[in-house]
C-alpha positions as YAML, in Angstrom:
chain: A
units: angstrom
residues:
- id: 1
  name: UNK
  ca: [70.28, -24.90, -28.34]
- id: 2
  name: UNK
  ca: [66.93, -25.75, -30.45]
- id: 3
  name: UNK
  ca: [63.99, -25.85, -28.34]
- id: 4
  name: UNK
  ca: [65.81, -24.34, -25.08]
- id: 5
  name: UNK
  ca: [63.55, -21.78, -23.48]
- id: 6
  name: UNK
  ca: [65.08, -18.15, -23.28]
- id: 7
  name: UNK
  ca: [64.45, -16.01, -20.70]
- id: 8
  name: UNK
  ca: [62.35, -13.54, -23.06]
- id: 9
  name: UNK
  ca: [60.01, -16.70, -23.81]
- id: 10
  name: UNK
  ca: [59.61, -17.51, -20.11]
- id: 11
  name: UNK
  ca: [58.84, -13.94, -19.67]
- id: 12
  name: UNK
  ca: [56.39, -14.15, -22.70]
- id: 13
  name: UNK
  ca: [54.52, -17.15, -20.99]
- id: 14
  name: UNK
  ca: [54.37, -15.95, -18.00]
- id: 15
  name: UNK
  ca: [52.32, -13.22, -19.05]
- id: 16
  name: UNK
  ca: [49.98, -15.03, -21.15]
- id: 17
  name: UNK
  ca: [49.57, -17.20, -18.26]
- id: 18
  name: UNK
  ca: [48.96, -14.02, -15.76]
- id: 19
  name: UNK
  ca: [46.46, -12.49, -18.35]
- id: 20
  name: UNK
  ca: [44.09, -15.54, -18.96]
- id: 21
  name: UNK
  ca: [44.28, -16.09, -14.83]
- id: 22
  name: UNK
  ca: [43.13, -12.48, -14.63]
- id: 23
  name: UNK
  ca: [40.62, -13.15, -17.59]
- id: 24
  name: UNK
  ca: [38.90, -16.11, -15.62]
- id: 25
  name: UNK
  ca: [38.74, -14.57, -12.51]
- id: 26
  name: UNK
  ca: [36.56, -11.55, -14.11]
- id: 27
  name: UNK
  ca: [34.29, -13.82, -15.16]
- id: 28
  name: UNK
  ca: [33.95, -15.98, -12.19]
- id: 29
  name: UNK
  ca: [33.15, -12.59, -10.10]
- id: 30
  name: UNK
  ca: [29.28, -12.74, -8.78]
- id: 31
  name: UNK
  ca: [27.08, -10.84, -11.44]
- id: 32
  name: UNK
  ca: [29.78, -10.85, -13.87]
- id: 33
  name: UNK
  ca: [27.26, -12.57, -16.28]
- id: 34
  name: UNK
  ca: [23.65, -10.72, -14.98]
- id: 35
  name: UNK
  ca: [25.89, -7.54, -15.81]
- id: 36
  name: UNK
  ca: [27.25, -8.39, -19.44]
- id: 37
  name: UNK
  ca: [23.33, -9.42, -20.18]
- id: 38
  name: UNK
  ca: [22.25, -6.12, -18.22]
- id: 39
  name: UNK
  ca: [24.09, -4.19, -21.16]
- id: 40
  name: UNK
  ca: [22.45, -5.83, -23.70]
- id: 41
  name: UNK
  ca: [18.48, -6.41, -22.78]
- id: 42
  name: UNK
  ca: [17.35, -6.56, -26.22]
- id: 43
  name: UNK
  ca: [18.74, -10.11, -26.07]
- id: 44
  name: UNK
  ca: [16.64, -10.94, -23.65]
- id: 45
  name: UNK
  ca: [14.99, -14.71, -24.72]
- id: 46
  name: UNK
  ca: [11.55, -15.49, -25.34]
- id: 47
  name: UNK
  ca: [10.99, -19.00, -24.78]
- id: 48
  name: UNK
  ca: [10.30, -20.32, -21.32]
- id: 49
  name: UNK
  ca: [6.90, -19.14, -20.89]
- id: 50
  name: UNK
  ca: [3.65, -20.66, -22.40]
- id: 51
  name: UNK
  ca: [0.22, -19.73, -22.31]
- id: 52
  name: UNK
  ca: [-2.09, -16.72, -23.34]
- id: 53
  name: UNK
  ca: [-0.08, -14.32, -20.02]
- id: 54
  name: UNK
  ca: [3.11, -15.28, -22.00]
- id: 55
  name: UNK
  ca: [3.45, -12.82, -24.59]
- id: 56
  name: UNK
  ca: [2.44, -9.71, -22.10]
- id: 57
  name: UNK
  ca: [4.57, -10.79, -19.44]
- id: 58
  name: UNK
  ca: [7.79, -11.08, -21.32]
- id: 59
  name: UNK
  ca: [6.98, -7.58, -22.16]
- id: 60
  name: UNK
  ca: [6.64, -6.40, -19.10]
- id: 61
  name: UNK
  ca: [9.41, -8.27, -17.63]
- id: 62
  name: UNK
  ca: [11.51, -6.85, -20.07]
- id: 63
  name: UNK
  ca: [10.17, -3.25, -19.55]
- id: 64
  name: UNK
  ca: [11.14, -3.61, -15.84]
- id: 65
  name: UNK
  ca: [14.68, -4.92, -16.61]
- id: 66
  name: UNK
  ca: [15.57, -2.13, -18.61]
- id: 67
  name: UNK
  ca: [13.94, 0.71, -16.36]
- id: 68
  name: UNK
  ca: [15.57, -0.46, -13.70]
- id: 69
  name: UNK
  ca: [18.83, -2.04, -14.31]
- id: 70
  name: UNK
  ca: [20.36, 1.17, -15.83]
- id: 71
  name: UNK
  ca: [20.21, 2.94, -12.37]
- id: 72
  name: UNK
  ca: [21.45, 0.17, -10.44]
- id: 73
  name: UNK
  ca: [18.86, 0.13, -8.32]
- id: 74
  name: UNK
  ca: [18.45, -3.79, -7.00]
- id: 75
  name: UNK
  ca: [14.65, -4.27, -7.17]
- id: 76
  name: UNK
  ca: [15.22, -6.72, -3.81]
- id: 77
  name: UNK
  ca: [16.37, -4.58, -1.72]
- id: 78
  name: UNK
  ca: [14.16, -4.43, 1.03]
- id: 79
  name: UNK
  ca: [13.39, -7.63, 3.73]
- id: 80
  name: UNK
  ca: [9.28, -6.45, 3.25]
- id: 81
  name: UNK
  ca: [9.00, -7.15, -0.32]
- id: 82
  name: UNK
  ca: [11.50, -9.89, 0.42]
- id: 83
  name: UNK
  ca: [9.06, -12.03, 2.52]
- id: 84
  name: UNK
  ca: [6.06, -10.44, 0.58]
- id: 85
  name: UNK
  ca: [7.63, -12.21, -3.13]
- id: 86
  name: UNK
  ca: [8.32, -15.66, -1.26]
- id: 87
  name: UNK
  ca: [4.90, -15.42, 0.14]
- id: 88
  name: UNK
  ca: [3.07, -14.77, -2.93]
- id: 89
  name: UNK
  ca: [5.14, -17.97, -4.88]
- id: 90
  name: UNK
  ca: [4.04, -20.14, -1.73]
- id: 91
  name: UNK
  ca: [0.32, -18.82, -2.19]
- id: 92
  name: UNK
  ca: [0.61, -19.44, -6.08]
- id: 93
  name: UNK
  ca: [2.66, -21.82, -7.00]
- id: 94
  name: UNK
  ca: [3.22, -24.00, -4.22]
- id: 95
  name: UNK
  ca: [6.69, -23.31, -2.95]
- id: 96
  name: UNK
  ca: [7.56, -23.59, 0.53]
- id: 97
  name: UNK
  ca: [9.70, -21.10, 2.01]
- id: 98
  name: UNK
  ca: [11.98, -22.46, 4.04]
- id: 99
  name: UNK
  ca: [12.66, -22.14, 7.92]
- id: 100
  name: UNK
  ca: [15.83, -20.45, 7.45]
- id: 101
  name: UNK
  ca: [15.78, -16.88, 7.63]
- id: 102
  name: UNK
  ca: [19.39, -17.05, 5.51]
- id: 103
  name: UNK
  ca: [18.77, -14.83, 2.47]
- id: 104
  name: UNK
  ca: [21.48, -16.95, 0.19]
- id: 105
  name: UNK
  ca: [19.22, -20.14, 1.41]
- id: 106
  name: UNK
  ca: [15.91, -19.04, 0.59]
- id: 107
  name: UNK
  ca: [17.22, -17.26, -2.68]
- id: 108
  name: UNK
  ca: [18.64, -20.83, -3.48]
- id: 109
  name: UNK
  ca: [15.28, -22.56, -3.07]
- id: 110
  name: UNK
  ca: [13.58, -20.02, -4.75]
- id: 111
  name: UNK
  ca: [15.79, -20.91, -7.82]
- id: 112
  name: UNK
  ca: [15.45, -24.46, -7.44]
- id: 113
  name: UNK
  ca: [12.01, -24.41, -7.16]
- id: 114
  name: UNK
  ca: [11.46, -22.32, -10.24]
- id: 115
  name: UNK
  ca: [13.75, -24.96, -12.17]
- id: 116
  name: UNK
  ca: [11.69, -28.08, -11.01]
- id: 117
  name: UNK
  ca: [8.41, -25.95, -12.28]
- id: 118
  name: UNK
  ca: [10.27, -26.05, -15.98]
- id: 119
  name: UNK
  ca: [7.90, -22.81, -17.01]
- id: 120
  name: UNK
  ca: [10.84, -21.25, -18.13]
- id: 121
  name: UNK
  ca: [13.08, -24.20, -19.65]
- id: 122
  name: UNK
  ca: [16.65, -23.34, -20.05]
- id: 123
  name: UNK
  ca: [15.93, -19.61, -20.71]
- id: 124
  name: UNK
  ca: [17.83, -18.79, -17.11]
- id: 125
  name: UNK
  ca: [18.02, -15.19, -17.94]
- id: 126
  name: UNK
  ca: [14.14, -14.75, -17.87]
- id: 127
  name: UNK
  ca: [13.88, -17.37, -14.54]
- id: 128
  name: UNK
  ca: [16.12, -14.85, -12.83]
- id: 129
  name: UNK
  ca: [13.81, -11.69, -13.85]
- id: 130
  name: UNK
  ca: [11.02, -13.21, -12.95]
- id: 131
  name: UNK
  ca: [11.07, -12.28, -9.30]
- id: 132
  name: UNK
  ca: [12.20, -8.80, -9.89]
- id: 133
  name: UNK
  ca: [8.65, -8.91, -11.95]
- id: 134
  name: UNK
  ca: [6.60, -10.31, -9.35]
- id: 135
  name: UNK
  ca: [8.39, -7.52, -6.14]
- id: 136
  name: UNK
  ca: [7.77, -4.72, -9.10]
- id: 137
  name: UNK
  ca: [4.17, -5.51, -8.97]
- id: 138
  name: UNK
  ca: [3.73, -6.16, -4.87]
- id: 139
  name: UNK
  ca: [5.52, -2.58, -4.51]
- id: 140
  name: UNK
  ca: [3.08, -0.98, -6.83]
- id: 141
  name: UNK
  ca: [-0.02, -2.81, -4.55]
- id: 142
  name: UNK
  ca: [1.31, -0.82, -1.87]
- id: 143
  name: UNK
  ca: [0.89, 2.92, -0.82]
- id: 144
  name: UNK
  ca: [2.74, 3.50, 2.60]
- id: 145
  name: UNK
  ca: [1.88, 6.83, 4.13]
- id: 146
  name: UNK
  ca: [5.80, 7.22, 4.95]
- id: 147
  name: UNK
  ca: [7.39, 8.34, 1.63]
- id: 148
  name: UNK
  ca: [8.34, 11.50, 1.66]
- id: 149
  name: UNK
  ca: [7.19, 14.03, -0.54]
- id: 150
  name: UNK
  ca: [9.49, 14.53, -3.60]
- id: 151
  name: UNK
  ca: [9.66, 14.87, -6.99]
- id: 152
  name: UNK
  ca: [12.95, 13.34, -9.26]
- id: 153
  name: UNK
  ca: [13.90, 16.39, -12.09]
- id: 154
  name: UNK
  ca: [13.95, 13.16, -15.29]
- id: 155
  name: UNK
  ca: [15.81, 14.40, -18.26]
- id: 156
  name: UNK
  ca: [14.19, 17.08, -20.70]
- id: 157
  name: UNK
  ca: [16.05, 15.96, -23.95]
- id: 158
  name: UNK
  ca: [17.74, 13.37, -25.25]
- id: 159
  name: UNK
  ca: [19.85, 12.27, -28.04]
- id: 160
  name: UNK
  ca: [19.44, 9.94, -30.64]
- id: 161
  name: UNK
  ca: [21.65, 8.75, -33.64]
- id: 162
  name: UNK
  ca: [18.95, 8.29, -36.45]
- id: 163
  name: UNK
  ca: [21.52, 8.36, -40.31]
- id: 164
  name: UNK
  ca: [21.81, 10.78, -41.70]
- id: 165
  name: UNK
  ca: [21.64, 13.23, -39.17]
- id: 166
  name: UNK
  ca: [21.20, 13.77, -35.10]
- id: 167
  name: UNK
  ca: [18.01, 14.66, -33.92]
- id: 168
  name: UNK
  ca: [16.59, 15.69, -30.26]
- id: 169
  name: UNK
  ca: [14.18, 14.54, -28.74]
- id: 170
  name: UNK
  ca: [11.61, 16.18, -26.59]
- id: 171
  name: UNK
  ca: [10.71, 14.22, -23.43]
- id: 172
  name: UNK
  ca: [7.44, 16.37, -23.06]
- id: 173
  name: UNK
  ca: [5.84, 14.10, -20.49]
- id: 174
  name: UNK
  ca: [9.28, 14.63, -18.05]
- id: 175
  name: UNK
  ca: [8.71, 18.64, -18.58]
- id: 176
  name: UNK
  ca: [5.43, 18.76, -18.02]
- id: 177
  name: UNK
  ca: [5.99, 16.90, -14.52]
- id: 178
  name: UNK
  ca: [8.43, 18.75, -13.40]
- id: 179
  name: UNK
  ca: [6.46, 21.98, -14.31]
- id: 180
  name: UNK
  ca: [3.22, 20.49, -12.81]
- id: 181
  name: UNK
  ca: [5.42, 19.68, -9.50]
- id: 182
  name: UNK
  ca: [6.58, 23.02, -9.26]
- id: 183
  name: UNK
  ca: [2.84, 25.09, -9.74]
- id: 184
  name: UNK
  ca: [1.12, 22.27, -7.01]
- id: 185
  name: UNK
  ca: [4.47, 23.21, -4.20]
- id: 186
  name: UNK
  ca: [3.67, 26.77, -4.96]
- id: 187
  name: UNK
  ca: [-0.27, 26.40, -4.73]
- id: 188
  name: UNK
  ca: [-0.18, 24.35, -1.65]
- id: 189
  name: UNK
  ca: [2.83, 24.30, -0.28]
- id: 190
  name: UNK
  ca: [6.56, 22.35, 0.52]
- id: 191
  name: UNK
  ca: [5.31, 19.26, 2.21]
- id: 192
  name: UNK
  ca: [2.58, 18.01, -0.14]
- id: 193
  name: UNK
  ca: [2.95, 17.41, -3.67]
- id: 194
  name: UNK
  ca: [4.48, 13.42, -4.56]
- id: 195
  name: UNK
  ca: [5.16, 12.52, -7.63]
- id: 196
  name: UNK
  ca: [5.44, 9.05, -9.27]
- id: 197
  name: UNK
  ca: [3.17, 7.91, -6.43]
- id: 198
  name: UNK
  ca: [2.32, 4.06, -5.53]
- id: 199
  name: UNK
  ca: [-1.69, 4.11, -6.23]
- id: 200
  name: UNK
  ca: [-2.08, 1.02, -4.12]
- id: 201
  name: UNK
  ca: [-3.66, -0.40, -7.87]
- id: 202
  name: UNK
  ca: [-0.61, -1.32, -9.38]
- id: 203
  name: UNK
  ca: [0.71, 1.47, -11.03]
- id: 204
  name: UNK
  ca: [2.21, 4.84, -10.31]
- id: 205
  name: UNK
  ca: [0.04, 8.30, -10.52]
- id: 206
  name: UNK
  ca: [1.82, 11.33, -12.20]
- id: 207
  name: UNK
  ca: [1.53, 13.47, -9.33]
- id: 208
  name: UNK
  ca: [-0.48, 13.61, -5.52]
- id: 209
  name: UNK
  ca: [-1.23, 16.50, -3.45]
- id: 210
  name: UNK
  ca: [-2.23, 15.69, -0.02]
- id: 211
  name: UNK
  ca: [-4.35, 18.69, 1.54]
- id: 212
  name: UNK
  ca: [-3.88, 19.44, 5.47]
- id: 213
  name: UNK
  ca: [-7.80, 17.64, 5.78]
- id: 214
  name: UNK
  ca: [-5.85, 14.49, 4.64]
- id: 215
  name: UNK
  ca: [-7.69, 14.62, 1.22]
- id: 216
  name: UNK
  ca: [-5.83, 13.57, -1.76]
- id: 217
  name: UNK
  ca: [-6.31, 15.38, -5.68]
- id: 218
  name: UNK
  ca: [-5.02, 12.87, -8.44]
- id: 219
  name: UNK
  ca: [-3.16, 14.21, -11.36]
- id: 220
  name: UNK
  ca: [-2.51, 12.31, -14.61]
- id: 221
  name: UNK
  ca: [-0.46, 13.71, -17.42]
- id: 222
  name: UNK
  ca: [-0.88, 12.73, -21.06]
- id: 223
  name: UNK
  ca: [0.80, 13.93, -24.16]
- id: 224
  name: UNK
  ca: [-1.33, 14.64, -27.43]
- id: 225
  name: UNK
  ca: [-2.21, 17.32, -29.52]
- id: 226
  name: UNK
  ca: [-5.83, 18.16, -28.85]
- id: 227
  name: UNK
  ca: [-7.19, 17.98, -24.77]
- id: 228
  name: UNK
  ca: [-9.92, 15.79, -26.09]
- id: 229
  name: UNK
  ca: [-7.73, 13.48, -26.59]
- id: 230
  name: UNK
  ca: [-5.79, 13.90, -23.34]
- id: 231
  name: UNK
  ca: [-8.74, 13.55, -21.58]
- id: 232
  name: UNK
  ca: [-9.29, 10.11, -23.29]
- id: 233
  name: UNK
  ca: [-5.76, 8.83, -22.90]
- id: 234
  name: UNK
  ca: [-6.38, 10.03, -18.95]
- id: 235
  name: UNK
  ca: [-9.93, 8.65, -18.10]
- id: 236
  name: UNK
  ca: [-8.74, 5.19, -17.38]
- id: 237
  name: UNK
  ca: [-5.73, 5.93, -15.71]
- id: 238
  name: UNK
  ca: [-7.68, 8.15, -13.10]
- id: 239
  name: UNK
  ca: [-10.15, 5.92, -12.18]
- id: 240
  name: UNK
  ca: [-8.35, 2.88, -11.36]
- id: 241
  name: UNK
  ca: [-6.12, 4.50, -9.59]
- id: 242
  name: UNK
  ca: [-8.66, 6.09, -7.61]
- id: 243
  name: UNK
  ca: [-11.46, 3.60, -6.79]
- id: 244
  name: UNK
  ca: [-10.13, 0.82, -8.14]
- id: 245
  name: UNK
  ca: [-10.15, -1.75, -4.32]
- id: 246
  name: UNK
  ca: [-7.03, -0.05, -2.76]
- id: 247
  name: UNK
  ca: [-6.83, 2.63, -4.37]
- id: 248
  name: UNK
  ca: [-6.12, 6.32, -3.53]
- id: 249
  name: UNK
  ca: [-9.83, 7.78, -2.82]
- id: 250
  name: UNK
  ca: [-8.95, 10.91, -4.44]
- id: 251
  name: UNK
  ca: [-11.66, 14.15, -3.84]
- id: 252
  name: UNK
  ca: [-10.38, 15.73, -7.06]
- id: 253
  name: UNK
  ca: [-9.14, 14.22, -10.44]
- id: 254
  name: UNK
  ca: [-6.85, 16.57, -13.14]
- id: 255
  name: UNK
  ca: [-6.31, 16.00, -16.24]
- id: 256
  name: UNK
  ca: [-2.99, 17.43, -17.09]
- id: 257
  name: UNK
  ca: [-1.92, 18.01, -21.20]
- id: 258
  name: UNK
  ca: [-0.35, 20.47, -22.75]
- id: 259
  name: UNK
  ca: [-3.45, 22.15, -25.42]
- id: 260
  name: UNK
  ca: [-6.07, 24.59, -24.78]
- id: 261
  name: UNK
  ca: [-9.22, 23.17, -23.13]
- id: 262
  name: UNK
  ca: [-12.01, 23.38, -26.33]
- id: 263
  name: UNK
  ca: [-15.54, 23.98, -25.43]
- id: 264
  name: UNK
  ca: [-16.80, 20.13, -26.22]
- id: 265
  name: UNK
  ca: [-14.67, 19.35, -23.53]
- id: 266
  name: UNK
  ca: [-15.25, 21.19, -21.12]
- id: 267
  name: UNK
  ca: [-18.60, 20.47, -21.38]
- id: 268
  name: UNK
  ca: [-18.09, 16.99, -21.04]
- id: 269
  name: UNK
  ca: [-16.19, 17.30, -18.20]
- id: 270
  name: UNK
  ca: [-18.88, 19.13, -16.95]
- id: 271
  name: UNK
  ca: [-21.31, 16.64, -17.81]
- id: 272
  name: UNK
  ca: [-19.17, 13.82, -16.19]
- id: 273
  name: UNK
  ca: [-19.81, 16.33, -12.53]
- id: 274
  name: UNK
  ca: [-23.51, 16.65, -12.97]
- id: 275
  name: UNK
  ca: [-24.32, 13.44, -13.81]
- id: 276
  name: UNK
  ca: [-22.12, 10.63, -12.52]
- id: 277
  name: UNK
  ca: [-20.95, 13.00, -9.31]
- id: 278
  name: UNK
  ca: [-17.07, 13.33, -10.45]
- id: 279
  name: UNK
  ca: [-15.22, 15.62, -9.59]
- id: 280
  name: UNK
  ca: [-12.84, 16.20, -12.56]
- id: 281
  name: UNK
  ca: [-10.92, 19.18, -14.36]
- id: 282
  name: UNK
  ca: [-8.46, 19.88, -16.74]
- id: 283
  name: UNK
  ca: [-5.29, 21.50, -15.95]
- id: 284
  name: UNK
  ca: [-3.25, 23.00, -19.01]
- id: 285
  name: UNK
  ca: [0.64, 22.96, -18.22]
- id: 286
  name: UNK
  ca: [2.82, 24.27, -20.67]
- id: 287
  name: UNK
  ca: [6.61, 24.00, -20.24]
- id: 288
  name: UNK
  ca: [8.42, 25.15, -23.31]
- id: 289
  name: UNK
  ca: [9.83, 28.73, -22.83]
- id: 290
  name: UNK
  ca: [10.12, 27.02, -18.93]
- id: 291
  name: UNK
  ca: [13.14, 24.82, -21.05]
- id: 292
  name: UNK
  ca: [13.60, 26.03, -23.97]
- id: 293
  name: UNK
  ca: [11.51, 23.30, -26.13]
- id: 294
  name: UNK
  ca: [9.71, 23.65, -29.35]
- id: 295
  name: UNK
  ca: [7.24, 21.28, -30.33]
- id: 296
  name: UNK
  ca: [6.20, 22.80, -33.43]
...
């Protein structure tokens, strides 16, 4: 009979209708949107924020969504830097945390608040980065004298699709880390070498050796060609992270590169000890035959 519904149609329908069902509740799970925009970061808008931090921020913000969102580390993950970020939006931007110690509660206001503020307009993407921004920075302030010491192995090589052909990449700074980390455990022992260490300034230092005294040596790794101009990449690095306010108090600064020391530099390095009372060197650390790399 014309329009009469078979039994193969019903069946038909009935899976469409199953399918779509199973469709929608994918993309009603919690984070089923943060992770599609997760894979694709590069999409990541720039409207929202005004001013002359605007441009840098983004950056950063963006910088910190990628490094950390591909490990699936959540950046909030500890109640410290939880009441540290609310703390620091009450001290600068006048919101008020709220009474209940409920983490979906404060989260909420946190949101709302940030929406009333209408810095970052309808760009909700960036609004929800934001705080992962500001607890990146407050964990970088900080250098607890509980972390164990430890060094991550970081990939070597790489591979990159670049037409016509595929090419590898050297990740020279990752080498020369894990080289440095394993001359300083052999030098002074299991126990005492950190690297990718909280300076207490903001930023991380390449490597730390803590001597039995309690005295720390700073190490900061650059990549370059000559070691004059590792030691200039280096300089600024070292000495914010060591007397910079908070900062590590280091007794001994390295420069670590990968080229012979030349004789202008060493003198200047020399110069820097006799005359401004710093105590730096240069430490050479080759790892190619260590992994097999040639860097031409």
């Amino acid at each position: 009979m014309s329009g009469a519904s078979t039994p193969t149609h019903a069946r038909e329908r009935a899976k469409k209708r199953a399918k779509t069902s199973r469709g929608a509740r994918v993309n009603a799970r919690p984070g089923a949107r943060g992770r599609q925009a997760r894979s694709r970061p590069q999409n990541i808008a720039l409207e929202g924020l005004r001013g002359p931090l605007a441009e840098p921020l983004t950056a950063r913000v963006r910088s910190v969504h990628c490094a950390k969102s591909g490990f699936g580390i959540p950046i909030l993950s500890r109640a410290f830097f939880h009441n540290q970020a609310l703390k620091w939006f009450a001290d600068h931007t006048g919101f008020v945390i709220p009474r209940s110690t409920n983490w979906a509660a404060r989260a909420r206001a946190l949101v709302t608040h940030l929406d009333r503020s209408g810095v970052f307009g309808e760009d909700i993407l960036l609004r929800n980065l934001f705080p992962w921004f500001v607890v990146h920075q407050l964990r970088a302030r900080y250098s607890p004298a509980d972390i164990p010491p430890r060094h991550a192995s970081r990939p070597v090589s790489a591979f990159a699709d670049l037409p016509p052909a595929q090419r590898v990449i050297a990740l020279r700074h990752n080498a020369v880390q894990t080289e440095l980390f394993a001359r300083l455990t052999i030098e002074f022992g299991e126990g005492r070498v950190w690297t990718e260490y909280p300076t207490g300034t903001g930023g991380y230092a390449d490597a730390i050796v803590r001597r039995p005294d309690g005295r720390c040596h700073l190490y900061e790794i650059k990549i370059a060609s000559t070691a004059a101009e590792v030691v200039r990449q280096a300089m600024g690095q070292l000495l914010e992270y060591s007397f910079r306010e908070g900062g590590l108090e280091p007794t001994k600064l390295f420069v670590v590169g990968e080229p012979v020391l030349d004789d202008v530099t060493r003198r200047f390095l020399g110069r820097l000890g006799a005359d401004f009372n710093l105590d730096i060197a240069y430490l050479q650390v080759y790892p190619a035959k260590s992994y097999g790399l040639d860097y031409g």
